[in-house]
DSSP file (Angstrom, degrees, kcal/mol; ACC not computed):
  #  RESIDUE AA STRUCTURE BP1 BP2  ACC     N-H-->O    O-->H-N    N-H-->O    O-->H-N    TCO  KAPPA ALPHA  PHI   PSI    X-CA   Y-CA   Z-CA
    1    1 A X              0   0    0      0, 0.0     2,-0.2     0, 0.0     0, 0.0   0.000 360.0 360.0 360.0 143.4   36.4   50.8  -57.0
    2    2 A X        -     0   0    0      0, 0.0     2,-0.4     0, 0.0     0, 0.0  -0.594 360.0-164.2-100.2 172.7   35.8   47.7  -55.2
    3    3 A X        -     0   0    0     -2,-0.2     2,-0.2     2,-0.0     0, 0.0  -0.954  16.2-126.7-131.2 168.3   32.6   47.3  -53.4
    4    4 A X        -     0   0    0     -2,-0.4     2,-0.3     0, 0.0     0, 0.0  -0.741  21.4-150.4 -91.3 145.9   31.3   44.9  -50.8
    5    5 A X        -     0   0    0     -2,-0.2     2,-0.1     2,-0.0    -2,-0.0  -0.997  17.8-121.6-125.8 126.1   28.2   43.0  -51.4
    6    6 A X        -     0   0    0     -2,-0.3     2,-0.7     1,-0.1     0, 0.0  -0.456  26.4-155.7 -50.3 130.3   25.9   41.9  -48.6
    7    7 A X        +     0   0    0     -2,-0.1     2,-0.2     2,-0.0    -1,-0.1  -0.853  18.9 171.7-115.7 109.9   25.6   38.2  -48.9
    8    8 A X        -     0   0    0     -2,-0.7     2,-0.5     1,-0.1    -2,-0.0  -0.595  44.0 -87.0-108.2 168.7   22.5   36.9  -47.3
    9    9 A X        +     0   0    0     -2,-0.2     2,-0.4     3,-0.0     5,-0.1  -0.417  57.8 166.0 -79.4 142.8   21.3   33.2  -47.6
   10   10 A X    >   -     0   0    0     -2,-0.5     3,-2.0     3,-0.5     0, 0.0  -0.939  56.6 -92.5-148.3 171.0   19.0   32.1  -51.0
   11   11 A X  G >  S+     0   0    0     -2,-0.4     3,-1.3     1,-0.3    -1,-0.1   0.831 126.6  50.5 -40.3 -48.9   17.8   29.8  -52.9
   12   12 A X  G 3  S+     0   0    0      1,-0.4    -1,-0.3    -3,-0.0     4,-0.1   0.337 110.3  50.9 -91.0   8.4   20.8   30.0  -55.1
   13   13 A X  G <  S+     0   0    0     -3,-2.0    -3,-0.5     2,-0.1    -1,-0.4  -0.112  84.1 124.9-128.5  40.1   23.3   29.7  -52.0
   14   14 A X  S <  S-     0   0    0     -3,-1.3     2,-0.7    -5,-0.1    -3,-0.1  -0.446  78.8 -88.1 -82.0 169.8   21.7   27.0  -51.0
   15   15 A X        -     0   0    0     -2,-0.2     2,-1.0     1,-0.1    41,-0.1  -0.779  31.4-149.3 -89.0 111.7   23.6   23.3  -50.4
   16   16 A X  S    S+     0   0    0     -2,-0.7     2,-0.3    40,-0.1    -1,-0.1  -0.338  81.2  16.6 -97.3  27.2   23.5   21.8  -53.8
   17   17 A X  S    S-     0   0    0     -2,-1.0     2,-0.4     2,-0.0    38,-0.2  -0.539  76.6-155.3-171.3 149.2   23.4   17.8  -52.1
   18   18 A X  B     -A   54   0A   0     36,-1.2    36,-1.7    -2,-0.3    38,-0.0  -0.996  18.9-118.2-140.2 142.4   22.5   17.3  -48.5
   19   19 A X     >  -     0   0    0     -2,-0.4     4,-2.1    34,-0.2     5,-0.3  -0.205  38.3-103.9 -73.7-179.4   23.4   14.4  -46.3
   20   20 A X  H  > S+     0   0    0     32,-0.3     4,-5.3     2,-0.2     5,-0.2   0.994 126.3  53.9 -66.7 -48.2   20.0   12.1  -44.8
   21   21 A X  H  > S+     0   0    0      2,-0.2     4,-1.5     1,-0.2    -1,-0.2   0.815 119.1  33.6 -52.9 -41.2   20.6   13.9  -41.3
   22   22 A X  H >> S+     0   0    0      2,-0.2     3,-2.4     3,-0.2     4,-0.8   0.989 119.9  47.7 -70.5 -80.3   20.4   17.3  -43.2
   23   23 A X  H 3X S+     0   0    0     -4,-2.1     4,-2.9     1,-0.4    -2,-0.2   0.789 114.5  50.1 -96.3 -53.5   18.0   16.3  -45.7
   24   24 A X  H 3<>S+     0   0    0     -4,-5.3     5,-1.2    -5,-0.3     3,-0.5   0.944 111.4  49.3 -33.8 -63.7   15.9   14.8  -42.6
   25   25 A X  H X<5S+     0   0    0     -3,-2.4     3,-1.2    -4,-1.5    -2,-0.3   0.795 101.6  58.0 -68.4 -61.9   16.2   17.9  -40.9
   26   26 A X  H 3<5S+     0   0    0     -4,-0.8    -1,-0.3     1,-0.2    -3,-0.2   0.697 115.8  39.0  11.4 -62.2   15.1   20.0  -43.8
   27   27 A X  T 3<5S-     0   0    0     -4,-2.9    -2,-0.2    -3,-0.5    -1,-0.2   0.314 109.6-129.3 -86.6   7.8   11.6   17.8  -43.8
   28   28 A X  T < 5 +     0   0    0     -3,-1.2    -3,-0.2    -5,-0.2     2,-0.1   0.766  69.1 116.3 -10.4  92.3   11.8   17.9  -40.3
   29   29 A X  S   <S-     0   0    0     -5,-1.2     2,-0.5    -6,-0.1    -1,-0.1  -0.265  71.8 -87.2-144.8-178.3   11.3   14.4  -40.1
   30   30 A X    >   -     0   0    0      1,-0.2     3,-3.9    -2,-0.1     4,-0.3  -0.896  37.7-119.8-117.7 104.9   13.7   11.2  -38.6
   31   31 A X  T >> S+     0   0    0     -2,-0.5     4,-1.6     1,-0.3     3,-1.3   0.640 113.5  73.6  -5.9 -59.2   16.4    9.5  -41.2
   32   32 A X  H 3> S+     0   0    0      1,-0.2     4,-1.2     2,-0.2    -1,-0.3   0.687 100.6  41.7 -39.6 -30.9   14.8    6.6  -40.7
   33   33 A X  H <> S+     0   0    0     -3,-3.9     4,-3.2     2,-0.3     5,-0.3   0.898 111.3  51.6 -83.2 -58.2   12.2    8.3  -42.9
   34   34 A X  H <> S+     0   0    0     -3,-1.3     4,-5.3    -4,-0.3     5,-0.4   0.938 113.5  49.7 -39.3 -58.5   14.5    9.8  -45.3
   35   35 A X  H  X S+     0   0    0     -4,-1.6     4,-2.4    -5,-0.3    -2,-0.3   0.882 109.6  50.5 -52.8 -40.9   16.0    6.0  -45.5
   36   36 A X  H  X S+     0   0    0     -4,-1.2     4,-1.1    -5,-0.3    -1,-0.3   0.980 107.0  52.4 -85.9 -33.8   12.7    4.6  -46.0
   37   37 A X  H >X>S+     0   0    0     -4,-3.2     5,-2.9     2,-0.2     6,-0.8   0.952 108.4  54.2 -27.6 -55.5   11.7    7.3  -49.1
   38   38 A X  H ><5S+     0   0    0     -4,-5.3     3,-0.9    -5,-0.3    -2,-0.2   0.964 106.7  53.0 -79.3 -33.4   14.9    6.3  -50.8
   39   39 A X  H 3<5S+     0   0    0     -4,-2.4    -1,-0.2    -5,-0.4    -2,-0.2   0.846 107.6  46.8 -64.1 -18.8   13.8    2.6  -50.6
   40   40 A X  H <<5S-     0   0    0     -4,-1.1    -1,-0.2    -3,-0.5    -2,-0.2   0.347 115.8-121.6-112.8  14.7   10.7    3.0  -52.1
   41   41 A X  T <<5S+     0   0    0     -3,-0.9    -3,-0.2    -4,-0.6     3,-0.2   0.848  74.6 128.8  98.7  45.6   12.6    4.9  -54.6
   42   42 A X      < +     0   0    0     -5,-2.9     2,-0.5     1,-0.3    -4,-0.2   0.601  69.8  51.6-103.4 -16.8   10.2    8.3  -53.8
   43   43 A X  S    S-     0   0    0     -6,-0.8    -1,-0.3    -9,-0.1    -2,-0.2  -0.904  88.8-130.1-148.8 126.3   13.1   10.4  -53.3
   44   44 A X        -     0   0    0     -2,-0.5    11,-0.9    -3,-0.2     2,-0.2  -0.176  32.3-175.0 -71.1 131.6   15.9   10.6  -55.8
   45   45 A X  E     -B   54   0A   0      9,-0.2     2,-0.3    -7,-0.1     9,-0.2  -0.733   9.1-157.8-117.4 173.0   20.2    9.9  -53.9
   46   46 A X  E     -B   53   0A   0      7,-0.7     7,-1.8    -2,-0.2     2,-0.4  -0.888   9.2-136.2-139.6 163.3   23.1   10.2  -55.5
   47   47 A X  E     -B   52   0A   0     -2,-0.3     2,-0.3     5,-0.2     5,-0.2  -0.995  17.6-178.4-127.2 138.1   26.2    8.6  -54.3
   48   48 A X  S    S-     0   0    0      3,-1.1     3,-0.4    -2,-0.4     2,-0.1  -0.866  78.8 -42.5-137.5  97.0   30.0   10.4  -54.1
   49   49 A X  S    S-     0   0    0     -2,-0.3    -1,-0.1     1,-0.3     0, 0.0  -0.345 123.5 -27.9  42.6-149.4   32.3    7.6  -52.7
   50   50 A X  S    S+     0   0    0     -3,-0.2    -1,-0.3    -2,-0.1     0, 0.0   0.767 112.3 110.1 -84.6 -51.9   30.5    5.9  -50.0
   51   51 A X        -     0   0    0     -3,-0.4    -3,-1.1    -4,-0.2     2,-0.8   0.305  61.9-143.6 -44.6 136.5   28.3    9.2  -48.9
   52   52 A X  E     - B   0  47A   0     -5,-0.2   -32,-0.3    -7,-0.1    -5,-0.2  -0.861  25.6-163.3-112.9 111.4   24.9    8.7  -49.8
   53   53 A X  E     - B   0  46A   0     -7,-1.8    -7,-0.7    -2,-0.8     2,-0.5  -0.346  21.7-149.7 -68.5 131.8   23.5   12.0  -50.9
   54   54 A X  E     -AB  18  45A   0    -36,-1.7   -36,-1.2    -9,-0.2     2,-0.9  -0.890  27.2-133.2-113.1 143.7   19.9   13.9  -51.6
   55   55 A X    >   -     0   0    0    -11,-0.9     2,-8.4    -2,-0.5     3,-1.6  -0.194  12.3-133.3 -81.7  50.4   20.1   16.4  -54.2
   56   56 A X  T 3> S+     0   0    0     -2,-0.9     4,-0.8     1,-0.4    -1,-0.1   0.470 107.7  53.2 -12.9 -20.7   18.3   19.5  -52.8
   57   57 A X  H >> S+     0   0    0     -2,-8.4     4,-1.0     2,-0.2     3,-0.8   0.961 112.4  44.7 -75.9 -44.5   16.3   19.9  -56.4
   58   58 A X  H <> S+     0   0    0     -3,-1.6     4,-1.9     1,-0.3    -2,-0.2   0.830 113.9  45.7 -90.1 -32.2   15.2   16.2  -55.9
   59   59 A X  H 3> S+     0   0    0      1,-0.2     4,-1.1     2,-0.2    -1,-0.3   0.822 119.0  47.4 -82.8 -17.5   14.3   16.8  -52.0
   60   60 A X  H <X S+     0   0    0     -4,-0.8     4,-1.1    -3,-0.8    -2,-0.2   0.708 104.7  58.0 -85.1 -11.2   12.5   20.1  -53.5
   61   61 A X  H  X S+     0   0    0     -4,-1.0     4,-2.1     2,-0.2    -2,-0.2   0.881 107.5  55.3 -81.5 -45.9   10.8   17.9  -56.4
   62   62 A X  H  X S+     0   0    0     -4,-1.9     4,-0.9     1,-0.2    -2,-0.2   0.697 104.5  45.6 -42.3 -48.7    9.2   15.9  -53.4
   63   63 A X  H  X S+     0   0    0     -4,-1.1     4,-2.9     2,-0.2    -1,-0.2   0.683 104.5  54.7 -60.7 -37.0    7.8   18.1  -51.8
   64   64 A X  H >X S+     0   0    0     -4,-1.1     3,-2.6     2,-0.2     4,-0.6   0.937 109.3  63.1 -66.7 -74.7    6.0   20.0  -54.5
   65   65 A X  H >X S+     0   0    0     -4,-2.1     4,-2.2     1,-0.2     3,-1.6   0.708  99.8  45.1   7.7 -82.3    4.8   16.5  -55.2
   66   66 A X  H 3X S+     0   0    0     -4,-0.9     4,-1.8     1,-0.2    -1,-0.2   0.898 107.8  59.1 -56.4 -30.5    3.0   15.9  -52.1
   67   67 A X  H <X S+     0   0    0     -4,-2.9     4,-0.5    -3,-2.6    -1,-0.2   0.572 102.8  48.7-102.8  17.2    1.6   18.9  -52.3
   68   68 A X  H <X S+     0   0    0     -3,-1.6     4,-3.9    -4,-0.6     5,-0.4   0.681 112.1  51.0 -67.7 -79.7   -0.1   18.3  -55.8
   69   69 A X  H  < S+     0   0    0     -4,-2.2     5,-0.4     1,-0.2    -2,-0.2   0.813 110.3  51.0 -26.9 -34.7   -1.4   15.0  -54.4
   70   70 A X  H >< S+     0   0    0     -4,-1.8     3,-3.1    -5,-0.2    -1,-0.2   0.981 112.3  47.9 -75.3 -50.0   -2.7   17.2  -51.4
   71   71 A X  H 3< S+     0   0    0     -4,-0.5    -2,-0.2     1,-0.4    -1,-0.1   0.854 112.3  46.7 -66.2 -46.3   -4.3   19.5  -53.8
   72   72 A X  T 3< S-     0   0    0     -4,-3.9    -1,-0.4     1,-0.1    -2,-0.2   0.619 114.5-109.8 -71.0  -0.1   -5.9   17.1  -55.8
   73   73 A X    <   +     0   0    0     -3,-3.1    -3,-0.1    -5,-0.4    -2,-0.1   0.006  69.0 113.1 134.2 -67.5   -7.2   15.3  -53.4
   74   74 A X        -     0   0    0     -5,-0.4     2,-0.6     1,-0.1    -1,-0.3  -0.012  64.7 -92.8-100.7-153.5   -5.9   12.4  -52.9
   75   75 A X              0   0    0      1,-0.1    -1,-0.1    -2,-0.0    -5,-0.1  -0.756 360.0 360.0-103.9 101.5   -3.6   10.2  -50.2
   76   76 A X              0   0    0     -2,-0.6    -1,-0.1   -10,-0.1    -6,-0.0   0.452 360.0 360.0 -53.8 360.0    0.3   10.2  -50.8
């Protein structure tokens, strides 16, 4: 017997790479910002032909970051 399974959104149906506008949007923040992370190399891209990519572990690796830094104390 077949069954249907509700499919609701999760962690694990989440978007495995996100473009900057997404990845922006996500932090809800302004590319530019996104743009200026990855130049001072705070937040890990990937590239797949031209598209320049965030890795949704690496934009989640970022955040838990900052929010060590907050917890300790100091100024990110």
């Amino acid at each position: 017997m077949n069954s249907i399974i509700n499919q609701t959104p999760s962690a694990t149906s989440a978007a495995l790479v996100l473009s900057v506008a997404e990845a922006a949007e996500r932090l809800k923040t302004s590319q530019w910002m996104i743009y200026k992370l990855i130049r001072e190399r705070k937040l890990v891209t990937i590239k797949i032909g031209s598209r320049r990519l965030v890795p949704s572990l690496d934009l989640d690796a970022y955040v838990d970051n900052l929010r060590i830094v907050e917890l300790r104390g100091h100024h990110a």
